[in-house]
C-alpha positions as CSV (number, residue, x, y, z in Angstrom):
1,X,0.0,0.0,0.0
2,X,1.2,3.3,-0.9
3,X,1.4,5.8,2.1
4,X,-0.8,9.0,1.8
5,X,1.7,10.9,4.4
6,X,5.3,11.2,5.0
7,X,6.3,11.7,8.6
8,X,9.5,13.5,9.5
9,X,12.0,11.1,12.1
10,X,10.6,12.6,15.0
11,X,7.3,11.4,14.6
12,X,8.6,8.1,12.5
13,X,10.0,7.4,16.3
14,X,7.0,7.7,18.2
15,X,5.1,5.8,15.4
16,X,7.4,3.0,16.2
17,X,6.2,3.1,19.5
18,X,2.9,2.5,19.3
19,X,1.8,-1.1,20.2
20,X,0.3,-3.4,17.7
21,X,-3.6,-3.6,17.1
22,X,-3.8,0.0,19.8
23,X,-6.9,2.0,19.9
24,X,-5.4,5.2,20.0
25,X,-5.8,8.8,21.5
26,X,-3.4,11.4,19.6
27,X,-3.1,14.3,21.7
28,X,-2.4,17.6,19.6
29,X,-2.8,16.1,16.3
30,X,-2.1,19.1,14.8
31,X,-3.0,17.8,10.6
32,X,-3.8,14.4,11.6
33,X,-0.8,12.3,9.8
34,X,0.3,10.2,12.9
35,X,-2.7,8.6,13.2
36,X,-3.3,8.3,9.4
37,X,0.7,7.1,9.0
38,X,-0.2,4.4,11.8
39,X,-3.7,3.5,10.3
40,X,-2.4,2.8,6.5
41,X,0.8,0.9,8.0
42,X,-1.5,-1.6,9.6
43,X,-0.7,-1.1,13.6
44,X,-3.9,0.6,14.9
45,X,-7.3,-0.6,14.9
46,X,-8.8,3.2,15.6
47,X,-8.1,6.5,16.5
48,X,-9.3,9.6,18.4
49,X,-7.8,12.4,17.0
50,X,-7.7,15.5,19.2
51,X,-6.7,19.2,19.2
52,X,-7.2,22.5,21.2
53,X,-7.0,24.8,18.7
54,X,-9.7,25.5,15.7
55,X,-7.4,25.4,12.8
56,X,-5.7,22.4,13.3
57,X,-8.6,20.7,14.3
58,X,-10.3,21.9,10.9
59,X,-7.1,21.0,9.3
60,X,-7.3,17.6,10.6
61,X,-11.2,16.8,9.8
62,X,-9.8,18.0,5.9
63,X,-7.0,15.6,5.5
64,X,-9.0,12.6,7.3
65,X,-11.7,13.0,5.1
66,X,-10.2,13.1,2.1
67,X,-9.1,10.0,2.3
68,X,-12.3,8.5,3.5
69,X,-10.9,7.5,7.1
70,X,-13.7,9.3,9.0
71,X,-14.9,5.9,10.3
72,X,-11.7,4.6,11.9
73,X,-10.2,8.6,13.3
74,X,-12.5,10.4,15.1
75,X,-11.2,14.3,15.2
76,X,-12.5,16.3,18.5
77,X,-12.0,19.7,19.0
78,X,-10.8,19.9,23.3
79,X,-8.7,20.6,25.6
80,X,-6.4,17.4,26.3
81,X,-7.7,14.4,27.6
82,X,-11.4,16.3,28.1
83,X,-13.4,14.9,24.6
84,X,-12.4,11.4,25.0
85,X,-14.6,8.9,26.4
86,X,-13.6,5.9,29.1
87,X,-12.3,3.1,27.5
88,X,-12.1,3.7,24.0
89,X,-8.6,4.5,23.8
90,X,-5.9,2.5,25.1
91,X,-2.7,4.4,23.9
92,X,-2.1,7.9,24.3
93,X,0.6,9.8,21.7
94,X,1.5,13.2,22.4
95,X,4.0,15.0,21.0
96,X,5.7,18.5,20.3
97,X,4.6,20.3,23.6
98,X,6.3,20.9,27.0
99,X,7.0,18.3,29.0
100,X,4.3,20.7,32.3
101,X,2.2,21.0,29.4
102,X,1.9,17.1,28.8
103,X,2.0,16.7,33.2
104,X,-1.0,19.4,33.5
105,X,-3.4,17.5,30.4
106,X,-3.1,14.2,32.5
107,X,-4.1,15.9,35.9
108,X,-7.9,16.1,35.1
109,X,-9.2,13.0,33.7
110,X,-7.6,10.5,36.2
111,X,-10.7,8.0,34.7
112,X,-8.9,8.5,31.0
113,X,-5.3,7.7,32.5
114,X,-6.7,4.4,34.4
115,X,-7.6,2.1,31.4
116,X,-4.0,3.5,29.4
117,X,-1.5,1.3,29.2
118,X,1.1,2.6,26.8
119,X,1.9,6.0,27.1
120,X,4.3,7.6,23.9
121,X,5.4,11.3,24.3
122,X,7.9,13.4,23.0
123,X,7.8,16.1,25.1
124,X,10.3,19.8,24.4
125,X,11.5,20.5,27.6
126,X,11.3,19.3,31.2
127,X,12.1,15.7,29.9
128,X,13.4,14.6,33.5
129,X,10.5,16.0,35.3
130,X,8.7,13.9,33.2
131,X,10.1,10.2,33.7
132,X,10.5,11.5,37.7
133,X,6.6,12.4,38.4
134,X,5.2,9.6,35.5
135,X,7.4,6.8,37.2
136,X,6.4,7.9,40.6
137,X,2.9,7.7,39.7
138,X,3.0,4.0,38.8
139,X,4.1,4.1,35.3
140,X,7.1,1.8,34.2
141,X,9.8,4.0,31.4
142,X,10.1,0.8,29.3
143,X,12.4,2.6,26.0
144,X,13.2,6.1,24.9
145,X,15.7,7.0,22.6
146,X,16.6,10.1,20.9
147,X,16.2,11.8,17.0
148,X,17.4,14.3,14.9
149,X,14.8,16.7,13.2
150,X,16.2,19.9,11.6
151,X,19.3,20.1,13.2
152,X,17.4,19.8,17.4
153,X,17.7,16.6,18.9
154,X,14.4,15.7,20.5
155,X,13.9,12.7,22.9
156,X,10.8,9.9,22.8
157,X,9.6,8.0,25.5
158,X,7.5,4.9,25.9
159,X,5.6,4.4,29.2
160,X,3.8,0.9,29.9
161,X,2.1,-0.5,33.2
162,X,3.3,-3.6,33.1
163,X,7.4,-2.9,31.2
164,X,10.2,-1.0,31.9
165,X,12.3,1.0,34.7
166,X,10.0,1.5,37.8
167,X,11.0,4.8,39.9
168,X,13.0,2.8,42.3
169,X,14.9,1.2,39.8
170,X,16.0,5.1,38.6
171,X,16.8,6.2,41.5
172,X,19.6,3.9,42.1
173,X,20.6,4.1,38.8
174,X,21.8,7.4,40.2
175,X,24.3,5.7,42.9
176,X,25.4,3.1,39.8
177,X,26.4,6.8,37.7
178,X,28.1,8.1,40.9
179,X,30.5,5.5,41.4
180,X,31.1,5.1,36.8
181,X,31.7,9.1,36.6
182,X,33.4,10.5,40.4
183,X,36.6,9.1,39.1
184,X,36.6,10.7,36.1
185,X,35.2,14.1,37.4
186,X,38.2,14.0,39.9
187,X,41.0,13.3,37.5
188,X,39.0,16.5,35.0
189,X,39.0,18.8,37.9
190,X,42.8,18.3,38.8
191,X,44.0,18.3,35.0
192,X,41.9,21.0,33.9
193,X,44.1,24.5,34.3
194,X,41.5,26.5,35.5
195,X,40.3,25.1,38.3
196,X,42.5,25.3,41.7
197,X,40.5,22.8,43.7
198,X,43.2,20.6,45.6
199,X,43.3,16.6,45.4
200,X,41.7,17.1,49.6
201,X,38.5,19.3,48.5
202,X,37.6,17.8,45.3
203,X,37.4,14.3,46.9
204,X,35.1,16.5,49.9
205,X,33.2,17.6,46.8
206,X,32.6,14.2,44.8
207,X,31.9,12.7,48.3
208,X,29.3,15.5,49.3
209,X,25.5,14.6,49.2
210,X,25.0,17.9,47.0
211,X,27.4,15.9,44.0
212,X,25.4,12.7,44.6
213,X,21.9,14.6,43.9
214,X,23.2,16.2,40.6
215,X,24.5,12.8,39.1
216,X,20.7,11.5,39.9
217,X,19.1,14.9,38.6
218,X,21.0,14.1,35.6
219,X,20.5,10.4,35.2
220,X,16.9,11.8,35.4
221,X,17.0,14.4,32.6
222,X,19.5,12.2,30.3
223,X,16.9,9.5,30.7
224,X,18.6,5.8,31.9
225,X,17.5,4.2,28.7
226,X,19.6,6.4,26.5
227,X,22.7,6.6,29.0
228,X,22.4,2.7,28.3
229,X,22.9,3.0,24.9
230,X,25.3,5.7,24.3
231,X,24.8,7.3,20.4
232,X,26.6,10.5,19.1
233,X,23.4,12.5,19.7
234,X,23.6,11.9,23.2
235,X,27.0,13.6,23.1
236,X,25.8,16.4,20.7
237,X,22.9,16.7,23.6
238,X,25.7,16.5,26.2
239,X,28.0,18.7,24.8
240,X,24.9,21.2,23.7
241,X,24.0,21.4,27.5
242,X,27.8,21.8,28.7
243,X,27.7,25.1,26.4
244,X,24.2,26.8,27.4
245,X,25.4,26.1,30.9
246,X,29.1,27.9,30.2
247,X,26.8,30.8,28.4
248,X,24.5,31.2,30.9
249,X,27.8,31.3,33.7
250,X,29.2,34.0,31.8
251,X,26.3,36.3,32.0
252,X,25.6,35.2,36.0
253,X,29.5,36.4,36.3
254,X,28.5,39.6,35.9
255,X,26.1,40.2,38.5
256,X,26.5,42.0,41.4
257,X,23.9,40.4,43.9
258,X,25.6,37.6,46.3
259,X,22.4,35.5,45.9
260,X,23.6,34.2,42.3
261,X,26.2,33.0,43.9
262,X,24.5,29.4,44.8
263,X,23.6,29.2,41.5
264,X,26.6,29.7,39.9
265,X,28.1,27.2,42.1
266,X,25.3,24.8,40.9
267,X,26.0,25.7,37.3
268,X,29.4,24.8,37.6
269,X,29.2,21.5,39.3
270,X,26.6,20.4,36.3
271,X,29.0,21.4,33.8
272,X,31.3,19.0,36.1
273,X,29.1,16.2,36.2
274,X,28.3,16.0,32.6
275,X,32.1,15.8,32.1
276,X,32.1,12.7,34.1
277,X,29.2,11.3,32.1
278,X,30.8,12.7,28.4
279,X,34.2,10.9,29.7
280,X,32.4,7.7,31.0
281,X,30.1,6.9,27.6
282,X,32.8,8.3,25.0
283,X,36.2,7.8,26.4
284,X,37.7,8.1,22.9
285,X,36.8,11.5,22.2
């Protein structure tokens, strides 16, 4: 069969996702082509196709019914989760919104979220807050991985109840970081020539609970998945972070208040830590 759309890699990723035979809710469909991609490749038996805003949603209707698909994708008009009915959907997509944006549409139909059981998002931003409420609430991060799109690097993530990395299992993927990347940090900060921190305080440092929480804040917001399976985008990412954090330091230098201080101090030890992760996954470069 000859496909009617042509979905860029981002949304190739999270259509690889999607769980045979789903009933699906897209979230944000924007024109409609995820759940028309999925539909003409054979993986989903329906679709509820949803959007906030008017012209998408008109948009949507448009390209659905030209090619006579009205009885298998249903497009709403709404506001998130709010026009879908209990039970007809059991796989959510949503895609190409904040990460607080995708955390606030969940909140009000707690009915919706019980009968889900695959959960595929691509959120832009707040990516660790994400896995860290989602995994708390039950959900199980069972693969993410990331993808290229006009030059950003975007991150997709597949929730399940049943599959996957439970909260717990996260978390001390944070202590299993810690001892992989302290030795590394410690022999970066006594090489590198700018920094005079003595053998004595940077072992105080690495051995402080304030260094342990900002390997597990960033085992969080790399995602342990992706960390697992190191690819050159995940040192572009790495590397990308490393720099807005050095930018951002520069323009904090040049304030005057003593209450940026803490922050700069915080800045610096990320930039730190994702040295010891950079060093860990690609020791050749």
């Amino acid at each position: 069969m000859t496909l009617s759309v042509n979905l860029g890699p981002r949304l190739k990723l999270v259509a690889s996702f999607i769980p045979q035979g789903a009933s699906l809710g897209d979230i944000g469909t924007d024109h409609g082509y995820l759940p028309i991609y999925l539909w003409e490749i054979g993986r989903i038996k329906k679709a509820v196709a949803v959007d906030v805003h008017k012209g998408p949603y008109e948009s949507a209707c448009e390209t659905i019914q030209s090619r006579n698909l009205s009885e298998v994708i249903d497009v709403r008009l709404g506001d998130g989760l709010l026009p879908l009915k209990v039970g007809e959907v059991d796989t959510l997509t949503l895609a190409g919104m904040g990460g607080n944006t995708m955390l606030e549409i969940f909140k009000p139909r707690p009915d919706i979220m019980a009968q889900i059981q695959h959960l595929i998002l691509q959120p832009q931003g707040a990516e660790g807050k994400v896995r860290h409420t989602l995994t708390k609430e039950g959900w199980k991060l069972k693969e993410e991985e990331l993808v290229t799109e006009e030059g950003r690097i975007y991150v997709v993530m597949h929730y399940t109840r049943e599959e996957g990395y439970t909260f717990a299992q996260i978390q001390n993927k944070g202590e299993e970081w810690y001892q992989k990347t302290t030795p590394l940090i410690m022999s970066f900060l006594s090489d590198t020539k700018e920094s005079s921190t003595k053998e004595s305080s940077t072992k105080e440092f690495t051995d402080s609970d304030e260094f342990k929480s900002l390997v597990l804040r960033w085992v969080w917001d790399l995602g342990p998945h992706i960390l697992e399976n190191p690819t050159l985008q995940l040192l572009t990412f790495i590397e990308d972070q490393q720099n807005f954090l050095k930018r951002t330091l520069k323009q904090m230098e040049k304030a005057t208040q003593t209450s940026v201080l803490p922050k700069i101090k915080k800045f610096q030890n990320s930039i730190y830590v994702l040295e010891g992760f950079k060093r860990c996954l690609f020791p050749l470069v």
